[in-house]
C-alpha positions in Angstrom: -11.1 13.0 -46.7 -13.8 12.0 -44.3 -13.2 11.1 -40.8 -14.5 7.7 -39.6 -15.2 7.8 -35.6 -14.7 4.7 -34.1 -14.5 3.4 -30.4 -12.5 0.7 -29.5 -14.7 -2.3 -28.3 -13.3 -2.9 -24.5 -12.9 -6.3 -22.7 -14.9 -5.4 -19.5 -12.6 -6.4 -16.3 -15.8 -6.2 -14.5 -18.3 -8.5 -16.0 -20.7 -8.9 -13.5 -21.0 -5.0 -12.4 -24.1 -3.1 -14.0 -26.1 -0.5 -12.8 -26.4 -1.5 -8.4 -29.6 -1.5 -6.7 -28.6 1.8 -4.8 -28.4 3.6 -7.9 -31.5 2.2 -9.4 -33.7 3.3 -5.8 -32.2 6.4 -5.3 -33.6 7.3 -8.6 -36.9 5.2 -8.0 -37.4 7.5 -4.5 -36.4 11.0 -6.3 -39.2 9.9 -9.5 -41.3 9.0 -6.9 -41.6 11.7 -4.6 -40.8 8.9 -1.8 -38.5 9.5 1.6 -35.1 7.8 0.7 -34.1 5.3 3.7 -31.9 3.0 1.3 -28.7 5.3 1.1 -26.6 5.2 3.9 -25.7 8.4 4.7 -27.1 11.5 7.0 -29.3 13.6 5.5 -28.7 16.6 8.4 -25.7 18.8 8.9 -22.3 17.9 10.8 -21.3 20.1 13.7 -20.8 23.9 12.4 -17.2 23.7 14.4 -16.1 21.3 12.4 -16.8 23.7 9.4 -14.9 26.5 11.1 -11.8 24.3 11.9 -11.3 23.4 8.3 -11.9 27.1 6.5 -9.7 27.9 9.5 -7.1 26.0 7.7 -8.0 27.1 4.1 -7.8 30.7 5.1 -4.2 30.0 7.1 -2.9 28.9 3.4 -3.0 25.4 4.3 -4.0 24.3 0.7 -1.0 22.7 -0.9 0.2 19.1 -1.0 0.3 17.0 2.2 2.4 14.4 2.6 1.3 11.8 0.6 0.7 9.5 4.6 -1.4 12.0 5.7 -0.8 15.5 7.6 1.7 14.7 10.7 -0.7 15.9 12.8 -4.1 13.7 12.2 -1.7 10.8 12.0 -0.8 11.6 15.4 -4.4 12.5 16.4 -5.6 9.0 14.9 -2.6 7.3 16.8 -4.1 9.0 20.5 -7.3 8.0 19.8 -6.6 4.1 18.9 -4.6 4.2 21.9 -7.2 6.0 24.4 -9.9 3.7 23.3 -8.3 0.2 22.2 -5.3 0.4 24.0 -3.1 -0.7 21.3 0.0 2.4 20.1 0.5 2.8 16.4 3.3 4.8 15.0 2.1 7.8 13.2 4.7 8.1 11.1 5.4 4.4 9.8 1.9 2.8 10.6 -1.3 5.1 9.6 -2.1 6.2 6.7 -5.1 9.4 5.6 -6.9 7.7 2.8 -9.3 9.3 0.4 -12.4 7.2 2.1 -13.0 3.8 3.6 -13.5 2.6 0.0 -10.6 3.5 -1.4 -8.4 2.5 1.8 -10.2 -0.8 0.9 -9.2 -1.3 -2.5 -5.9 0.2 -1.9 -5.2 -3.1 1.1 -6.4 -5.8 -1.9 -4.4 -4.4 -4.9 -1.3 -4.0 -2.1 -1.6 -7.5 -0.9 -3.6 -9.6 -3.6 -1.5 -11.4 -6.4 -3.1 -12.9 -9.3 -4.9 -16.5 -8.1 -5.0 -15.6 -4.6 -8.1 -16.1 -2.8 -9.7 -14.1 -0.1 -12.5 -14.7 1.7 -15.6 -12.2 2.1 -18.7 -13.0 4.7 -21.8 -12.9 2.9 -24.1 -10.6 2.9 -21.3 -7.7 2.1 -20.8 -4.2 1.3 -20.7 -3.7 -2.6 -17.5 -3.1 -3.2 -15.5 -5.8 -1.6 -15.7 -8.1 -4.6 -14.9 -6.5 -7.3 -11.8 -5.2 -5.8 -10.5 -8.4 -5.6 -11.6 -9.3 -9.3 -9.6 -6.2 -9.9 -6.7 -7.3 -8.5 -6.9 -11.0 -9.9 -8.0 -12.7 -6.6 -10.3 -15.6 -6.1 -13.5 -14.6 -4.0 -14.3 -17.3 -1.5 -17.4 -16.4 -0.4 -18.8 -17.6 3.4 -22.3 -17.0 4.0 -23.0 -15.5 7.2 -25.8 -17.7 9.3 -28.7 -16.8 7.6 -31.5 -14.8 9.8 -29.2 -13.9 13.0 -26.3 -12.7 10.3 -23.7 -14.3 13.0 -20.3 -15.7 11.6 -20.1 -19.2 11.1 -16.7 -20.1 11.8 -16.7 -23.8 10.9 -16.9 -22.8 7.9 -14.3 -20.3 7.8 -12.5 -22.6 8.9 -13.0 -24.3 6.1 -12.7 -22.2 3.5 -8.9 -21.4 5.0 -6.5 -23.3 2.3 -3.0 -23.0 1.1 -3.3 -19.9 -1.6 -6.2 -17.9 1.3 -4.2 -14.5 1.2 -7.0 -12.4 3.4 -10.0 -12.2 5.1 -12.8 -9.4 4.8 -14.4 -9.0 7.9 -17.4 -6.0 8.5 -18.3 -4.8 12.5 -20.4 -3.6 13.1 -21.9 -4.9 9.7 -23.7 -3.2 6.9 -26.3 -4.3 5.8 -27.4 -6.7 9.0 -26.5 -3.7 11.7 -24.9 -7.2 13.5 -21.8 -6.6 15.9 -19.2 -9.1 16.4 -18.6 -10.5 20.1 -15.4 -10.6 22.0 -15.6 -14.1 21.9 -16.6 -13.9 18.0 -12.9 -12.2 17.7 -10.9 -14.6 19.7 -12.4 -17.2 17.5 -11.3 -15.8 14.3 -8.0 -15.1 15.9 -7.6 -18.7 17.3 -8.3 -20.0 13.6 -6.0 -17.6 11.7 -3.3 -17.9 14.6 -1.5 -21.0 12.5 -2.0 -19.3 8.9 -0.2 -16.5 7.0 -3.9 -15.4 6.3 -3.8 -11.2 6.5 -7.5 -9.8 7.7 -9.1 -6.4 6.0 -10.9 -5.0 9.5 -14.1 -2.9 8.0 -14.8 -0.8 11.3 -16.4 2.0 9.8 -19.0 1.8 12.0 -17.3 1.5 15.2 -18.6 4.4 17.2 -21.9 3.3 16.2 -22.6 0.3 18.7 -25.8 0.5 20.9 -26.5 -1.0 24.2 -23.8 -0.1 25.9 -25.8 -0.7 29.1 -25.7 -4.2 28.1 -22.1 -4.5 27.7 -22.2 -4.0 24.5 -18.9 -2.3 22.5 -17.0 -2.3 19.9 -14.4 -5.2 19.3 -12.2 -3.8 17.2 -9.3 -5.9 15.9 -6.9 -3.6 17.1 -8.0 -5.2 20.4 -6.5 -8.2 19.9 -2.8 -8.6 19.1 -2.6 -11.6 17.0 -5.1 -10.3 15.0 -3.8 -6.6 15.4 -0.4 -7.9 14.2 -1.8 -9.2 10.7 -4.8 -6.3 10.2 -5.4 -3.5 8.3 -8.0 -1.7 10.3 -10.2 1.0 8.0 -12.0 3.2 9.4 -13.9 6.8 8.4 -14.0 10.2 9.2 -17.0 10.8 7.0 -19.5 8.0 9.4 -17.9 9.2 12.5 -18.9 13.5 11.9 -21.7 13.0 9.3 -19.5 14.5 6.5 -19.8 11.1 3.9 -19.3 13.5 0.8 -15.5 15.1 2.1 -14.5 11.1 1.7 -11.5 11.0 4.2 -10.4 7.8 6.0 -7.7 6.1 7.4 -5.8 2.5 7.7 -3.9 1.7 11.2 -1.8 -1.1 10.4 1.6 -3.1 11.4 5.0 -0.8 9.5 5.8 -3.7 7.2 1.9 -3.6 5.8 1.3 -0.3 5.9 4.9 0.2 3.6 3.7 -2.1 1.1 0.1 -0.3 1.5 1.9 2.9 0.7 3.4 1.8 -2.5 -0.1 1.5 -3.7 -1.5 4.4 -2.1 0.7 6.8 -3.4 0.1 6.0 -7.2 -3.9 5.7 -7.3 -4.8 8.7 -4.9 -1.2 10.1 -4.1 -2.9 11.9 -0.9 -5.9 13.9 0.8 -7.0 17.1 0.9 -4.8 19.1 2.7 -7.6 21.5 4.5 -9.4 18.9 5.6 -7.0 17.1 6.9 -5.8 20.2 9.4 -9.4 20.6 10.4 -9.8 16.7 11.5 -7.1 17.5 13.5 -7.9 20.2 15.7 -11.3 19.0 15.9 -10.3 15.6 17.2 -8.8 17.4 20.0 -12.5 16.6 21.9 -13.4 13.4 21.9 -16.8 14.1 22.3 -18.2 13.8 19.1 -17.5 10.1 18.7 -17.8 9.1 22.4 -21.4 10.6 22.3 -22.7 9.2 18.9 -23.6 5.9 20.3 -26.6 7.7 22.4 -27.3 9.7 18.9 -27.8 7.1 17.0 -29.6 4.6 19.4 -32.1 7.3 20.1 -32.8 7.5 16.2 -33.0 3.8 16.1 -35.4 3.9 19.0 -37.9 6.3 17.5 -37.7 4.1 14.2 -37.6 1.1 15.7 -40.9 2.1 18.0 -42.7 3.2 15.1 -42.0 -0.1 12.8 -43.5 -1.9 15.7 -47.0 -0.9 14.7 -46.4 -2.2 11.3 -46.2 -6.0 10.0 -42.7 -6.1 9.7 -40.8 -8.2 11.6 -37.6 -6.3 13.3 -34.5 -8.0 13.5 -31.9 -7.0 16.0 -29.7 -3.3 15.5 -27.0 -4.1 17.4 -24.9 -1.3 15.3 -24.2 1.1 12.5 -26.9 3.6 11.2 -28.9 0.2 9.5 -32.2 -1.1 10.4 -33.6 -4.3 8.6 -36.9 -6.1 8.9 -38.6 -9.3 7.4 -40.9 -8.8 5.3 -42.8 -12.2 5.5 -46.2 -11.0 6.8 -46.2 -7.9 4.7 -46.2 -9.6 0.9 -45.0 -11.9 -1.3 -43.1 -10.0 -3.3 -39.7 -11.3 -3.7 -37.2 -8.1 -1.7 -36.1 -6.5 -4.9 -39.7 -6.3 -6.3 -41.0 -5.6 -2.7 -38.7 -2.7 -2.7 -39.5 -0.9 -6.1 -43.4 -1.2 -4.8 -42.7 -0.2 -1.2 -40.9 3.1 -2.7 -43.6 3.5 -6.0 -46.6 3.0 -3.9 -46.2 3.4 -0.3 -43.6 6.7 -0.4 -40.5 5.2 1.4 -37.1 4.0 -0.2 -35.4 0.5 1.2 -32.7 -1.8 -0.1 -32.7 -5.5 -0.7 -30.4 -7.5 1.3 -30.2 -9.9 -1.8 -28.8 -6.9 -3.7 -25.7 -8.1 -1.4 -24.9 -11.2 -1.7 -23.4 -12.7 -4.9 -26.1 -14.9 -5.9 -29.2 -12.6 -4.7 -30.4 -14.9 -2.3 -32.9 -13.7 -1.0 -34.4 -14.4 2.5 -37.2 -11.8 2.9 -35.5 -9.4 4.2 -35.0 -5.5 3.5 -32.9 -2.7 4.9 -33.4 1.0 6.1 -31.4 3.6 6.7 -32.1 6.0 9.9 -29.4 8.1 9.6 -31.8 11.0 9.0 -33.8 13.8 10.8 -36.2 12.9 13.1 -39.2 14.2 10.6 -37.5 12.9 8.1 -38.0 9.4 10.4 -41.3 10.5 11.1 -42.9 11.0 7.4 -41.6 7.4 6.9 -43.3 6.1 9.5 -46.4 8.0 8.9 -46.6 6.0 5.3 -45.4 2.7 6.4 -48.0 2.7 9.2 -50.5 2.5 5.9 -48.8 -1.7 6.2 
């Protein structure tokens, strides 16, 4: 008898998801030969002690299941460190959670919290995966564009968008892609609006020791900050940013007990828990705070040197208030719309970028691309050397 393969035909959940732009230049820049500035992560080492902490804990034995909240003792490191800089105490034990990422912290606060018909507003441009986790979970995007060119929150209409079935709000600082950082007065805004609602807010702050300018008075407002919005947040934040270790994928949610239980009840059936050794190596090496207290200076010096050497191009610079993100218009350089201007800028000039259209819904597109200068100074250095041929 003769055996007839056949695949099931599958009802996609995600229609509108193909192949993303990060994919598509990644692969341009590795055909190409070109330096990759669209992905956003380092491409140099983390500190060699954090190494030795965590195969200090692999070769203690330390390789087993954690509990499924996250080793005792990073929750308690997290907890000292949210209380040192924000002022705000969290309970270890009942109100932090170790996720596997930022991402999946994300997803994990919109399937927790999201029925079926419930809408949740997202600030356009956004990170990639915001969306489709609420399609995922059945929710309505409501999507508020940022103010187009300074990439500041509108909050009229935010306002506005607020109705009776609004279950959360998505909020990004400092913001990938437009390296933007929200104000003091930014947050006591939001928190004046969503001080009459039930409205819960997602707090993105994977970025947060990457704010620039300090001399300015610039830092980091973090929700946790503020207590009527620290009493409705889930704030998401990630180890792999903060030590330049994207690929180990750890995290971590502060949030009120009562969200963080019904967080758990998620979290513990689409990841469980985190990798134990890891975990213990966080731990003791978030016994200095010097890592994340001095990355401000790291960073702004890298997006000094970038910033100095774009200024002999045609690009126009737009502010990089924070994160690891530099974007420019690219008005006076050509005409190409930002995806097309981005395949030829990696094909023919040697140096990937990403589209800012490539994050918004509807690809608007305003002229505007994005690099990444989370890299080695020659890495920094060849692009410049082939972007000075603008």
């Amino acid at each position: 008898m003769t055996t007839i393969e056949r695949t099931p035909t599958l009802k996609t959940k995600l229609p509108a998801v193909g192949t993303t732009i990060f994919t598509v230049m990644s692969s341009l820049a590795q055909e190409k030969g070109a330096v990759n500035l669209g992905q956003g992560f380092p491409d140099f080492d983390c500190d060699p002690q954090l190494i030795a902490s965590v195969t200090d804990a692999m070769t203690r034995g330390l390789n087993q299941y954690p509990p499924m909240a996250g080793v005792p003792v990073l929750r308690e490191a997290i907890a000292a460190k949210l209380l040192k800089l924000y002022g705000r105490s969290y309970k270890p034990d009942t109100e932090i959670t170790v996720t596997a990422g930022a991402t999946q912290a994300i997803i994990t606060v919109i399937l927790a919290v999201v029925h079926p018909g419930d809408e949740v507003i997202v600030l356009e441009p956004c990170y990639d995966s915001y969306v489709p986790n609420i399609e995922l979970a059945g929710g309505v995007v409501v999507r508020v564009p940022l103010t187009p060119g300074s990439f500041r929150p509108d909050f009229d209409k935010i306002a506005s968008a607020i109705t009776t079935k609004t279950r959360a709000i998505l909020i990004n600082s400092p913001h990938n892609p437009s390296a933007t950082v929200w104000t003091e007065a930014d947050m006591l805004r939001l928190q004046e609006i969503l001080a009459p609602t039930d409205v819960l807010l997602i707090s993105d702050e994977v970025y947060e020791h990457m704010v620039f300018d300090a001399d300015k008075g610039q830092v980091h407002q973090s929700a946790v900050c503020f207590p009527g919005l620290a009493a409705r947040a889930f704030v998401v934040s990630s180890f792999g940013k903060t030590y330049h270790v994207t690929g180990w994928k750890v995290g971590y949610v502060a949030a009120p007990a009562a969200l963080t239980a019904e967080f758990r009840k998620v979290h513990q059936f689409n990841v469980f828990t985190v990798n134990t050794p890891v975990q213990h190596g966080l731990a003791a090496y978030m016994a200095s705070d010097r890592p994340y207290l001095e990355l401000p200076a790291f960073y702004q010096r890298k997006r000094d040197l970038f910033r100095s050497g774009l200024a002999k191009t045609r690009f126009k610079l737009l502010p990089s208030e924070g994160s690891y993100f530099q974007c420019v218009d690219i008005s006076e350089v050509s005409d190409l719309n930002e995806a097309d201007f981005c395949k030829w800028l990696t094909s023919e000039i040697g140096v990937a970028a990403i589209p800012l259209s490539a994050f918004y819904g509807d690809g608007f597109d305003q002229r505007v691309v994005r690099f990444c200068f989370a890299k080695k100074d020659e890495t920094l250095n060849a692009a410049l050397d082939r972007l000075a041929r603008l």
